[in-house]
GUZA-47029 format. One line per 10 residues: number of its first residue (from 1); for each residue x, z negated, y negated of N, C-alpha, C. Coordinates in steps of 0.001 Angstrom, whole numbers, plus 500000, padded with zeros to 6 digits. Last residue first. Layout:
residues N
NUM> X/Z/Y/X/Z/Y/X/Z/Y; ...
//
This chain:
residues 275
275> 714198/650660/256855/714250/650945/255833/713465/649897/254789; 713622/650308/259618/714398/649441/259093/714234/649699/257345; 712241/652692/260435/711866/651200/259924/712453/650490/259419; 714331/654421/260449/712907/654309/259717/712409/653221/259142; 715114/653391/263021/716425/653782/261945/715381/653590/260510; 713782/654152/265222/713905/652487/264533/714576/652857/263713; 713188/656691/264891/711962/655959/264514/712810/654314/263907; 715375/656850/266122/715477/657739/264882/713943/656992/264223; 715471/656054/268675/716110/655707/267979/715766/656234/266506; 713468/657622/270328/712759/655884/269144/714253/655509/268609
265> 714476/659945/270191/713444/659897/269203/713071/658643/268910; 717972/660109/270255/716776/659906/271012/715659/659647/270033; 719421/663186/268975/719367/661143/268630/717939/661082/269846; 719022/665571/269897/720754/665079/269270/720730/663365/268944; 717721/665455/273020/717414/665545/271352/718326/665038/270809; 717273/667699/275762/717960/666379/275325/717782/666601/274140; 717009/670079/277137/715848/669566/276563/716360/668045/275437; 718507/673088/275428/718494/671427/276457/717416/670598/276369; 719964/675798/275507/718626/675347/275408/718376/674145/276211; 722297/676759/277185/722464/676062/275213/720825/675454/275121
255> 723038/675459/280045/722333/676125/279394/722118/675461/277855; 726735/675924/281688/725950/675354/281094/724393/676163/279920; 729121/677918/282454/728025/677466/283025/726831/676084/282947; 730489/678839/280393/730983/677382/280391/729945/676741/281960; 730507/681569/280336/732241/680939/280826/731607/679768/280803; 727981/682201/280270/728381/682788/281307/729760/681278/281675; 727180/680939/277869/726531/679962/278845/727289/680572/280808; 728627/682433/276352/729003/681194/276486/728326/680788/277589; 726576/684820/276607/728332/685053/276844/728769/683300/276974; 724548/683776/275336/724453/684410/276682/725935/684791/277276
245> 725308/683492/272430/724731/682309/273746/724726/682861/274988; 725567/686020/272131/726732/685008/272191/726663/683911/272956; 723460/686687/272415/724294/687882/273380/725605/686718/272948; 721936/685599/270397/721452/685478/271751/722561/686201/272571; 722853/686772/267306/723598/685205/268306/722697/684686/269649; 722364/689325/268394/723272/689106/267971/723534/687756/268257; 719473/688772/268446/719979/689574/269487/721304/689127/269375; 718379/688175/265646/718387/687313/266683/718862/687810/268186; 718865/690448/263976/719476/689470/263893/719471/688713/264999; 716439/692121/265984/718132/692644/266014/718841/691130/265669
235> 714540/690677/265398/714765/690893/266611/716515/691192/266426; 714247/691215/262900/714095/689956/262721/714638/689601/264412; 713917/693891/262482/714952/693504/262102/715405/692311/262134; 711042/694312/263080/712101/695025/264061/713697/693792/263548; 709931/692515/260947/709743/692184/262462/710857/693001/263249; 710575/693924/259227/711402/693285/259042/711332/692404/260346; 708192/696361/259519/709887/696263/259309/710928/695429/259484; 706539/694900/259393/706161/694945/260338/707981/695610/260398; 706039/693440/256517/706128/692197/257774/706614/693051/258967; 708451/695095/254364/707091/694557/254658/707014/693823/256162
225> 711275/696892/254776/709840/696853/253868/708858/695980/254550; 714808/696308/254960/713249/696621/255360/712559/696579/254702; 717637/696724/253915/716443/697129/253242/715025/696939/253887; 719968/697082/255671/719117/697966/255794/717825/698177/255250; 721432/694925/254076/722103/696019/254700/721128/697112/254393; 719919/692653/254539/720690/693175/253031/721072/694563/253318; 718927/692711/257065/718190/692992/255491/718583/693250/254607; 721543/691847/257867/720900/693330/258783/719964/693729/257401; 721862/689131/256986/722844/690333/256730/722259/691656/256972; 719847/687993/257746/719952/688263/256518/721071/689359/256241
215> 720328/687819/260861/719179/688876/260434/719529/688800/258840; 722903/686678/260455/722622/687884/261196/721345/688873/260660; 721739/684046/259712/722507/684552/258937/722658/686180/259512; 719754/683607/262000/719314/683613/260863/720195/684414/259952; 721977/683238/264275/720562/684244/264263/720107/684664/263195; 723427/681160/263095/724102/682809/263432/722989/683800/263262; 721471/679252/263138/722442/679811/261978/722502/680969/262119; 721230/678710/265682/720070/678994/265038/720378/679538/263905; 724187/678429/266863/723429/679699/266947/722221/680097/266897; 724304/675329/265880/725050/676741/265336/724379/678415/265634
205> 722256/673987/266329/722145/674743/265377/723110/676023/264877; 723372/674336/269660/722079/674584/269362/721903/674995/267582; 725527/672957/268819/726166/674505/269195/724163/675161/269140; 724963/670399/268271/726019/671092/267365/725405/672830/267656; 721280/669845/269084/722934/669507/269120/723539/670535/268054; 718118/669240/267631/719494/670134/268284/720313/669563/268254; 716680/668306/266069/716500/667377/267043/717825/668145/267935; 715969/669162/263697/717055/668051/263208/717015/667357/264706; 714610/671329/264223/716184/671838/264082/717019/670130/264155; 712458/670339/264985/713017/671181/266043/714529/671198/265469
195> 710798/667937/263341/711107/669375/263137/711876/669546/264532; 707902/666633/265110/709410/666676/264596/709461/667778/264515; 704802/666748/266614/705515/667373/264714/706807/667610/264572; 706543/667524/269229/705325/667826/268681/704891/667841/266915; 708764/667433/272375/708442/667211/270489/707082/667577/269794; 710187/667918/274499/709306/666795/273818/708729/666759/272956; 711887/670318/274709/712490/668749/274274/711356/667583/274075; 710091/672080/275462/711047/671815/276350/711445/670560/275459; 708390/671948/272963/707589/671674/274208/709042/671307/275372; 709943/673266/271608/709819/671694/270552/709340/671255/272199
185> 710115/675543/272445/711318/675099/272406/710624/673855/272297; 707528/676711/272128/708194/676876/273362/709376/675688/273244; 707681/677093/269360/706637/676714/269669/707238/676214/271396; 709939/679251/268740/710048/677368/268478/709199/676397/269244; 710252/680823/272135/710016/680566/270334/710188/679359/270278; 713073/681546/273714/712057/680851/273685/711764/680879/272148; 715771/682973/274165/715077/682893/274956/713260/682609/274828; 717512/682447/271682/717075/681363/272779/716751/682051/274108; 717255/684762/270257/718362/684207/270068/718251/683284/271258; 714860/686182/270481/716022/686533/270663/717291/686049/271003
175> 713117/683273/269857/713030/684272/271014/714359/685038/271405; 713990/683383/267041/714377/682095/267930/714152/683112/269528; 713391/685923/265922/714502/685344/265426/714651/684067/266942; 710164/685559/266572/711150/686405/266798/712710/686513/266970; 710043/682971/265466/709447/683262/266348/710178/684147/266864; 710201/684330/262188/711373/682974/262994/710884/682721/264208; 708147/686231/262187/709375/686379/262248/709841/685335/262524; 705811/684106/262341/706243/685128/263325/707505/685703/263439; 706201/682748/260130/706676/681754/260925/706615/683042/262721; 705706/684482/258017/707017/683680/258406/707309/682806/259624
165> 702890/685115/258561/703959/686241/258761/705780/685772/259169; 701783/682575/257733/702050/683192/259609/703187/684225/259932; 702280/682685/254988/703017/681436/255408/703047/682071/257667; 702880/685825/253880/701840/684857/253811/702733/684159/255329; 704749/687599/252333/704218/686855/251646/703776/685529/252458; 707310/689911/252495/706418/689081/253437/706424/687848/252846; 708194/691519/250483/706789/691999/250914/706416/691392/251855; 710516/691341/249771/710646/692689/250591/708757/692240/251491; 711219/688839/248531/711343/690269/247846/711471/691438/248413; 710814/687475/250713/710400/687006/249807/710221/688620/248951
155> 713254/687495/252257/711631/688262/252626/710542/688276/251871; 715017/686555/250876/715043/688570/250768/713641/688477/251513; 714265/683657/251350/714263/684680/249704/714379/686256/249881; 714258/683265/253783/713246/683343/253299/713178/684181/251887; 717610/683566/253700/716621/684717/254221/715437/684495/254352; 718531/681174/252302/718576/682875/252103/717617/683722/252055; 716550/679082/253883/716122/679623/252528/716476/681017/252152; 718494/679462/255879/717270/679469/256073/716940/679911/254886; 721223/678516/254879/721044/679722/255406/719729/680348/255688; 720527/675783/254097/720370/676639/252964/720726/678411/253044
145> 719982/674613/256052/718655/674777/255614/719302/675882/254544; 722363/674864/257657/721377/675710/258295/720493/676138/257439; 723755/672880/255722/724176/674593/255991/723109/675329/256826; 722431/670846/256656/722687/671155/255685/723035/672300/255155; 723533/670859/259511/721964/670619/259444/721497/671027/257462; 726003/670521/259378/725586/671571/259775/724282/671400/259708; 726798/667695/257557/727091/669000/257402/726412/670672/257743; 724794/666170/259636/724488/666481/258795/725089/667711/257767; 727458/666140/261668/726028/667065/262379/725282/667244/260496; 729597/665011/260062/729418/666513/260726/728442/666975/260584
135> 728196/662120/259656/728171/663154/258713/728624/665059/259075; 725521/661572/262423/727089/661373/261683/726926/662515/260789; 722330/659895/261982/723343/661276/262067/724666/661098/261323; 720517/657551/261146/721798/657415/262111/722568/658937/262472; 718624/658014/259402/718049/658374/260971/719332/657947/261762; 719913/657130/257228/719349/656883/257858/718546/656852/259131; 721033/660321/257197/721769/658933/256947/721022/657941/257486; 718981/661884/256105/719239/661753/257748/720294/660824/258105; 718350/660137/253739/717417/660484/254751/718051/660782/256611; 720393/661438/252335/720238/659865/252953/719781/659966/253888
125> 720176/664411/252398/721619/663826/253507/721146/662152/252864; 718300/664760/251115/718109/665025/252566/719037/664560/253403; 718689/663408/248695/717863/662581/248850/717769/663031/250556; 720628/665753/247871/720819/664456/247995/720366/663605/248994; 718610/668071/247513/719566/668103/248489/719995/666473/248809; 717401/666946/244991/716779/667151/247094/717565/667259/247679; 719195/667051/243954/718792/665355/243639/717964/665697/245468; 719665/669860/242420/720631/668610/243487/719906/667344/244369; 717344/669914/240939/717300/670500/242394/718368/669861/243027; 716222/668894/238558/717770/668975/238797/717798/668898/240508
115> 713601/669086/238033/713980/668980/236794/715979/669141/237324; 712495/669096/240649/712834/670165/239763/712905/670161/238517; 712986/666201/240960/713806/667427/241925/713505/668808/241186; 711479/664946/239481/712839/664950/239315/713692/665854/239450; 708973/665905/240763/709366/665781/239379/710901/666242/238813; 709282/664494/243033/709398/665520/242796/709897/666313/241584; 709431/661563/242268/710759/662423/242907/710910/663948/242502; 707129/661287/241311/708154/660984/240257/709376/661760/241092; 705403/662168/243723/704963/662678/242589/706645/662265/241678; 706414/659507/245398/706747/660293/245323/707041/661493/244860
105> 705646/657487/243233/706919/657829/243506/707257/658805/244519; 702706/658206/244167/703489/658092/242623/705006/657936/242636; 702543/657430/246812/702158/658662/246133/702969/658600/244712; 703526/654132/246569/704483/655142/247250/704043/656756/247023; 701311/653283/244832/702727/652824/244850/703562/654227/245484; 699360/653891/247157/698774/654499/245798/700410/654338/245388; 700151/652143/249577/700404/653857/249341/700098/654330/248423; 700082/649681/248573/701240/649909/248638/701491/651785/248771; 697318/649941/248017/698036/649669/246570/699453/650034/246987; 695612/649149/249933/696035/650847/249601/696946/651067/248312
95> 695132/646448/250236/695998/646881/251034/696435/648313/250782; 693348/645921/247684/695045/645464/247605/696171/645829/248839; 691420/648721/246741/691869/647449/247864/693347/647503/247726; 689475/650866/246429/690099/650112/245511/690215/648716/246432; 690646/654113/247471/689567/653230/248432/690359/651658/246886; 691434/656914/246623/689766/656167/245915/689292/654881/247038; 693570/657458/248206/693530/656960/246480/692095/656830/245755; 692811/657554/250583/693159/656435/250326/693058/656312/248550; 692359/660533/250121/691215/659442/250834/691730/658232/250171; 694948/661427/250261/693765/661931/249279/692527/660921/249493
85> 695978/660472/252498/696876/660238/250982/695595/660560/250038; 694478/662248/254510/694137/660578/254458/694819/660031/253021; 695584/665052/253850/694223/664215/254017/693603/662709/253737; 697896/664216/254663/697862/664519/253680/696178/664739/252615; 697734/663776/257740/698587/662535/256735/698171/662850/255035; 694062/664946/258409/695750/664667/258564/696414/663290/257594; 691377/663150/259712/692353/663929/258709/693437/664033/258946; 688323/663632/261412/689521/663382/261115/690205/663707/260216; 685464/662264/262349/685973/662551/261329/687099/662408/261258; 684205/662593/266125/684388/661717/264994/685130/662317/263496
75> 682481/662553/268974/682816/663235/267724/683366/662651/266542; 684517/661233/271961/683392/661442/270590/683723/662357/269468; 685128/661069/275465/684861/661729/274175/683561/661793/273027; 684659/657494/276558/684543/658618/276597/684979/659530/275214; 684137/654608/275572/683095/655636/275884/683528/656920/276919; 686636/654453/274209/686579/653484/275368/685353/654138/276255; 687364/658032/273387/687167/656311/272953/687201/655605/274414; 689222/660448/272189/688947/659591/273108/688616/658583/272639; 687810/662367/269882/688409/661817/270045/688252/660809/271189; 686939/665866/268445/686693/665358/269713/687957/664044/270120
65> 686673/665744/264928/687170/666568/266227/687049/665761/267601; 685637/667516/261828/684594/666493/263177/685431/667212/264372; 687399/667049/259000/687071/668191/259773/686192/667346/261116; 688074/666250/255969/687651/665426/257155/686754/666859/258385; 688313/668167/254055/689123/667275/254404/689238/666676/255372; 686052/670203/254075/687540/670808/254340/688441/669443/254729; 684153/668054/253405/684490/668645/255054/685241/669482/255118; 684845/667156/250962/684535/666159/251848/685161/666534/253494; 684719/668135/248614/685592/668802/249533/685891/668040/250954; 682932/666794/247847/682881/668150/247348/683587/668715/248404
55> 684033/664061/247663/682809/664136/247960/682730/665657/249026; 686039/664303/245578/686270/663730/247181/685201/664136/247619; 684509/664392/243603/685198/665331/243704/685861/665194/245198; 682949/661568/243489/682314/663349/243825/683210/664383/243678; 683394/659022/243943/684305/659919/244026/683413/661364/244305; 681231/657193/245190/681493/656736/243721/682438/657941/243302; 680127/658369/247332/679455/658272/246083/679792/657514/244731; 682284/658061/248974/682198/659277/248646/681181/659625/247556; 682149/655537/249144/683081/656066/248332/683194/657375/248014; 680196/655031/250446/679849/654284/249435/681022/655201/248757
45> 680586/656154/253402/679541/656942/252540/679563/656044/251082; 682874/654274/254217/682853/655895/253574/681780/656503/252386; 681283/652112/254356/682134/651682/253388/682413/653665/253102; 679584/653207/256520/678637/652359/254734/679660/652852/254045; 681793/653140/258501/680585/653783/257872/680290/654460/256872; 682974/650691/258064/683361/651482/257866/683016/653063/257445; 681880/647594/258712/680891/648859/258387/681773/650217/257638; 683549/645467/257976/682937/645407/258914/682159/646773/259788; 686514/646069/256336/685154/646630/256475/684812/646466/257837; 689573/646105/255659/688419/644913/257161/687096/645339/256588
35> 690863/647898/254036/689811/647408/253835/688885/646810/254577; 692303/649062/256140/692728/649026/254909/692248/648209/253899; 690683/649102/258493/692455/648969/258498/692764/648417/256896; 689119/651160/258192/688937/649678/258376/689752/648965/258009; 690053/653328/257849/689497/652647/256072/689192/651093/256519; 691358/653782/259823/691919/654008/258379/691374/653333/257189; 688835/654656/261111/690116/653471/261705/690901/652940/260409; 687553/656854/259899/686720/654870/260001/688011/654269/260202; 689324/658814/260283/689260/658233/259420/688664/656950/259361; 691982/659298/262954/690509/658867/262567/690066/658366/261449
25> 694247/661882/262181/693606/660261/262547/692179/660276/261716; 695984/664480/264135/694605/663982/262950/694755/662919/263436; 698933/666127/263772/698489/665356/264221/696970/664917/263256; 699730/669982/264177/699666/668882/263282/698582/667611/263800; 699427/672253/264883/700638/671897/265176/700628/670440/264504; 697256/674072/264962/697580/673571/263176/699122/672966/263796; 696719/674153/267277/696526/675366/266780/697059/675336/265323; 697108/671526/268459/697958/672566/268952/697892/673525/267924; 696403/668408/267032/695956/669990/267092/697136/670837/267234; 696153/665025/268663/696988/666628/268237/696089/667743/268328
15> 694766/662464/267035/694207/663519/268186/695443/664486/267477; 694410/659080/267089/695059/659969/267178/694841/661328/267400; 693474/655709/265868/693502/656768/267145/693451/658004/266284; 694971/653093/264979/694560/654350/264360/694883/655208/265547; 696245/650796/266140/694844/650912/265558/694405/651902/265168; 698930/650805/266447/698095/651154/267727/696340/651705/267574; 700524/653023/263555/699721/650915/264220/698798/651813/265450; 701509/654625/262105/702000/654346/263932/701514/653012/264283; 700199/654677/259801/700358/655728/261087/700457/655568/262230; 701511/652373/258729/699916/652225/258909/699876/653370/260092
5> 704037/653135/257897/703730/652267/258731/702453/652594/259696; 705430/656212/256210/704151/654966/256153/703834/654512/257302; 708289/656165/254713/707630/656344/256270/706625/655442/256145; 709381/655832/252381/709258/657218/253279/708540/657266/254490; 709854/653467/251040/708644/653570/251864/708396/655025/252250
//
């Protein structure tokens, strides 16, 4: 049950946040859904008085965002996926039993996974086994993440701490190397949560690699210090496999930046389901 259903029912309206990059659902929809509560309402405000620690953190969780209705725009209470996992485990109904079930195994995976870190790696080549990726592309989708990590770890020990700083440098890093940040890129293919890397072709991750492995080499090398150092250096790596892409795209006259997605996206959805 990696993929919770309930998400993609027509019944749960939707809103993207550009600024979080991350999808909200409506919470009433969610608890109706789960619990045919006539009064979805009632049925919130009753659980937030039996749960005062839910309660407490009520409006970090459920944020009020502007959702289309049949009306028009309303205000309404949203959460994310990880939001609503926290919600659901105080609603007591035989329909939230299958995600209370699936939190706990996932909690047991984790577990697992750092009791013998193989077991993630594992569990990432089913996973895209299931999405239908031949074993090549998974080869290289496999080698990217653990070229990635590298060079999260030397930034790690060179003073870039906080989760924006990282995602400016790989911003940088993709810019150089593409043309385009990620943010830019996911928008040319469509995309909006999917990750970006598991939606590339061959030669697309290859010279997300190069970029990455490039700038880790330039760090090992030259030592930077801190976000605004390793920003220069985060450019250079990504120069390096951008001047390759830019040499290939000369002899083959083709552009490495496609909008096309290495599986079509409802293929990779039905692959999911099936599960």
């Amino acid at each position: 049950m990696s993929n919770i259903k309930l998400f993609e029912s027509k019944q749960i309206r939707t809103v993207w946040n550009e600024e979080q990059q991350k999808w909200f659902f409506v919470v009433e929809d969610v608890v109706s859904v789960l619990t045919d509560s006539i009064d979805p309402k009632q049925y919130i405000k009753r659980m937030r008085q039996r749960d005062a620690v839910l309660a407490k953190g009520w409006v970090q969780i459920v944020p009020i965002l502007s959702v289309d209705t049949a009306g028009g725009k309303q205000k309404m209470g949203c959460a994310t996926a990880q939001g609503l996992l926290r919600i659901i485990q105080s609603i007591p109904s035989p329909k939230a039993e299958p995600f209370k079930l699936w939190l706990a195994q996932v909690g047991s995976d984790r577990l697992d996974e750092i009791e013998n870190p193989e077991l993630a790696t594992q569990r990432t080549r089913e996973l895209y086994k299931l999405k239908g990726y031949p074993e090549d592309w998974i080869e290289k989708r496999m080698r990217s993440i653990a070229i990635r990590e590298e060079l999260t770890d030397e930034w790690k020990t060179r003073s870039v701490k906080k989760q924006k700083e990282y995602a400016i440098l790989t911003a940088e890093i993709s810019k150089a190397t593409f043309g385009v940040t990620p943010a830019e890129y996911k928008k040319v293919k469509g995309l909006k949560s999917q990750n970006l890397r598991d939606h590339m072709n061959d030669l697309e991750l290859i010279f997300s690699m190069l970029g990455e492995a490039s700038t880790t080499a330039i760090v090992k090398t030259r030592n930077p210090k801190g976000f605004v150092e390793n920003k220069i250096v985060a450019k250079q790596g990504g120069s390096v496999a951008g001047k390759a892409r830019i040499d290939l795209e000369k002899k083959t006259g083709k552009k490495m930046v496609s909008k096309e997605n290495y599986l079509p996206l409802s293929d990779t959805n039905k692959q999911l389901k099936r599960k």
